[in-house]
Each structure stands twice: as C-alpha cells, then as structure tokens.
VMD Tcl script that draws the C-alpha trace (Angstrom):
set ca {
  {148.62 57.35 101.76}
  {145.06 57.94 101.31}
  {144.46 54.97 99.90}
  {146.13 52.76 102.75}
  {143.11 54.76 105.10}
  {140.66 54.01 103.29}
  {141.41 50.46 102.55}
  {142.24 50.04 105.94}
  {139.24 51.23 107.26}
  {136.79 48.12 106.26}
  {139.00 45.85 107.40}
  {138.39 47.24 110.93}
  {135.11 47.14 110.39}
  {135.31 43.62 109.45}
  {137.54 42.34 112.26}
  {134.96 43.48 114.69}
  {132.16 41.31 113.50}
  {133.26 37.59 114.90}
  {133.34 34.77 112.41}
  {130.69 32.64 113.75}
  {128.08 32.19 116.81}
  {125.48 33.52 118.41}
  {127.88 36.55 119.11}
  {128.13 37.58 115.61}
  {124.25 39.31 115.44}
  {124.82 40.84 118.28}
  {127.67 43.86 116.88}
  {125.61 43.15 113.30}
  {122.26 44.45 114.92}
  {123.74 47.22 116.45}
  {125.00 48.45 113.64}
  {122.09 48.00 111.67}
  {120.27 49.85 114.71}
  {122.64 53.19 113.76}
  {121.99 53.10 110.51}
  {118.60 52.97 111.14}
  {118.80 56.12 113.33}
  {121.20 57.77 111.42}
  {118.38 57.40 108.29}
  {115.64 58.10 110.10}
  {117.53 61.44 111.96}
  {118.22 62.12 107.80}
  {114.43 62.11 107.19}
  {113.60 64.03 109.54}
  {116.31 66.30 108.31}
  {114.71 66.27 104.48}
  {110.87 66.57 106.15}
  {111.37 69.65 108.48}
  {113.35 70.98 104.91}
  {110.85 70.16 103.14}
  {107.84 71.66 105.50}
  {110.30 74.92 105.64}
  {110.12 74.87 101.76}
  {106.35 74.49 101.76}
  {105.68 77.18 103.97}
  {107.95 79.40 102.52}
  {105.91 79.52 99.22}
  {102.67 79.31 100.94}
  {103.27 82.76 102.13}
  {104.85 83.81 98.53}
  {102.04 82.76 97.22}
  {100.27 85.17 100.03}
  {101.91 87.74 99.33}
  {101.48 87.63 95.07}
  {98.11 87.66 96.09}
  {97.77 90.65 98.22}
  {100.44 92.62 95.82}
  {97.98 91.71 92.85}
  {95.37 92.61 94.84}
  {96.85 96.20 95.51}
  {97.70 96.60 91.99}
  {93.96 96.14 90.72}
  {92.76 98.80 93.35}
  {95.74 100.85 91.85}
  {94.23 100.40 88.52}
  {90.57 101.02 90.00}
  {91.80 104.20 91.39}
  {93.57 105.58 88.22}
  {90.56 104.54 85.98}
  {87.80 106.63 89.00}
  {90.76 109.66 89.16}
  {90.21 110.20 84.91}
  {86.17 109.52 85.41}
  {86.31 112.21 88.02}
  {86.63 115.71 86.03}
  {83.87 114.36 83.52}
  {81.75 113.71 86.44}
  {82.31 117.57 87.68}
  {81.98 118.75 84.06}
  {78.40 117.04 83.95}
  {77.38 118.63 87.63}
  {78.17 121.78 86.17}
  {76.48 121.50 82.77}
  {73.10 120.52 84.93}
  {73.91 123.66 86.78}
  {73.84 125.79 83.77}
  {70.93 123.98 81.91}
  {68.76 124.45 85.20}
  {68.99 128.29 84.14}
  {67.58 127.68 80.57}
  {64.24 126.56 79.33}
  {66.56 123.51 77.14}
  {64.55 120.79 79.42}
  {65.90 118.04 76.81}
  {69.34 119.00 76.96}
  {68.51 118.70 80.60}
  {66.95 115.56 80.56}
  {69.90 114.18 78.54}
  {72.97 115.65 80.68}
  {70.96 114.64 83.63}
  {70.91 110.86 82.48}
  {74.30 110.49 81.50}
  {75.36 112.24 84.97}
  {72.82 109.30 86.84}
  {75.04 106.55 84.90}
  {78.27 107.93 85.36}
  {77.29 108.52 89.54}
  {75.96 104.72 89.61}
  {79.07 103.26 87.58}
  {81.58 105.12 89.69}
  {79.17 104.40 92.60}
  {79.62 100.68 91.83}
  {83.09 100.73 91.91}
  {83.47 102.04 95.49}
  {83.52 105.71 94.82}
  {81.61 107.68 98.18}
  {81.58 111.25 98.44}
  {83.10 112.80 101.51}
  {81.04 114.55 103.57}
  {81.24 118.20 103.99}
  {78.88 119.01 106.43}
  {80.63 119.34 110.00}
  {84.02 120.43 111.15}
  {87.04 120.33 108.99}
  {89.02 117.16 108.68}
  {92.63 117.79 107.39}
  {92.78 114.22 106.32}
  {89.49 114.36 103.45}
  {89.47 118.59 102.95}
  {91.37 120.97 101.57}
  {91.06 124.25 103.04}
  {91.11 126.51 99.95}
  {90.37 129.60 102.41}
  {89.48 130.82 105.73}
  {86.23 133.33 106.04}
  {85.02 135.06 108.99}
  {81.61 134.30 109.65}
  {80.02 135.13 113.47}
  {76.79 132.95 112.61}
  {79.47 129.34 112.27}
  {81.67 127.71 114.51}
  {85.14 128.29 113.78}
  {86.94 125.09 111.62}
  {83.36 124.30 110.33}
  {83.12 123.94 107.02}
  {80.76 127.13 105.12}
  {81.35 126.02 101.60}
  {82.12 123.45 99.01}
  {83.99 124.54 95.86}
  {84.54 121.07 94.77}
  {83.75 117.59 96.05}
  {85.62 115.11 97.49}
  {85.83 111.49 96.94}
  {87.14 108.23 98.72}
  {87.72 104.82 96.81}
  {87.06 102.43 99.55}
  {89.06 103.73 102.38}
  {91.32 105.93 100.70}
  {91.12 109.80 99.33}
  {90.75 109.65 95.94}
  {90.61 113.40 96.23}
  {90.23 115.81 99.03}
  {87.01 117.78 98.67}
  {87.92 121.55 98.74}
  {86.37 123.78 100.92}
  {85.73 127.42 102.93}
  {86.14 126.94 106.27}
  {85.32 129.40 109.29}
  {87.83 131.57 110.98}
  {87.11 133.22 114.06}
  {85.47 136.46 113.68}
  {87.53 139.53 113.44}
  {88.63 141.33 116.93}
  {87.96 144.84 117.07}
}
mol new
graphics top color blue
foreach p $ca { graphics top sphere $p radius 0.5 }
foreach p [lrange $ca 0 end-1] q [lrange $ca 1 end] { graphics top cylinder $p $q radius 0.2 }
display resetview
C-alpha cells in the first residue's frame, strides 16, 4: 500500500503542470520559487548552526585558556610556598651571623638571601605589611598582649612574615596583636 502512495504521488504532481502554453511556466515557476525558499530557509538553518558551533568553541577555547592560565599560577604558587621556609631559614642565619665577627659567612648568607628575595620578588611574591591594625584576611593572630602605649587590634609584633602571590595569601604573616589593657 505504500507503494501505491508513493507512486501516486508524482503523478499528482505531474497532472498539475498543463501540457503546453504559456500557462505551463506559470505553476513551474512557482514551484521553483518554493524550492528556492525552502533552500534558502535550509541555509539559513545550517549558517545560524554553524555560527552557534563557532561560538560555542570560541568560548571553549576561552575558557582552556583561563583554566591553563590558573593552573600555571597554581604551579607558581606551589614552587614560591617550598622557596618560602629557605627564605626564613636565610633571614635567620643573617640574624645569627650579625652576632659574630664571621663577616664572610655574612657576606655570603647575605648574597644568597638578596637572590633568593629578587627571584621570588620577580615572580610576584610582596610581603604583607604589618604595620597598622590587624587584618584577619593577611594575619594570623598568634596572641593577644596587653599593651596601654598601642591601640587595641594593632599589630605589636611579627613572629613570621607574610606573603601574597599577586593577589592572593600565599601565607598569612603571624603576629602579636594588642588587647585592651587589663581592668582593675
């Protein structure tokens, strides 16, 4: 039964078109006109599918971008985080060597330390300040001290610096802060 449909079906089509005459363009046009329209409406089907598709990986190509961007400050961090207890070990060392007459074992921590500060200085390490009020976001209160000559929440003491890697805490710096003095 199928079949009967579908070979009936162009023999419609053909009994509309007249056999001869000026009449005969006329229904032939027209139908060329709709199958113009219906290819050009099928274009513009496949171009706004195909703009869709372009755009689409335009912004996954964005977005690799920003996520490999994100993973190299990752790595920058990690790699500034290790550098960052060798860096304290050298402050102390030129603490200690101050108190001794060694001026070349001095000299020599004191150049490594100037390297190590300029490389990690290079890479967007900047020490957070500490002098000022407390800011819960870059210090770590380690303790709270009394102290009538300082405002209370400013900071009296560093016990260990503080770092950011370009605008985020690599590490808090820990600190003293003032408490308010004691009521008697």
């Amino acid at each position: 039964m199928p079949e009967k449909a579908r070979s009936h079906k162009p023999s419609e089509k053909r009994a509309v078109v007249p056999a001869a005459g000026a009449g005969a363009e006329a229904p032939a046009v027209a139908e060329l006109q709709q199958a113009l329209a219906e290819a050009e409406a099928a274009r513009d089907e496949f171009l706004a599918d195909l703009q869709r598709v372009a755009a689409d990986f335009d912004n996954y190509r964005k977005r690799v971008a920003r996520e490999q961007e994100a993973l190299v400050a990752r790595a920058h961090e990690k790699l500034v985080a290790e550098l960052l207890p060798v860096l304290d070990d050298l402050e102390r060392a030129l603490e200690a060597a101050t108190m001794h007459e060694e001026a070349k074992l001095e000299d020599g921590v004191r150049l490594v330390h100037r390297r190590l500060r300029d490389l990690l200085l290079k890479e967007g390490l900047v020490e957070i300040a500490t002098d000022g009020p407390f800011d819960p976001y870059s210090h770590e209160a380690l303790a709270a001290l009394p102290a009538e000559e300082a405002e209370e929440g400013t900071i009296l003491q560093v016990t260990q610096k503080g770092y950011l890697l370009g605008d985020r805490v690599l590490r808090p710096a820990r600190v003293i802060v003032a408490a308010p003095p004691p009521e008697e």
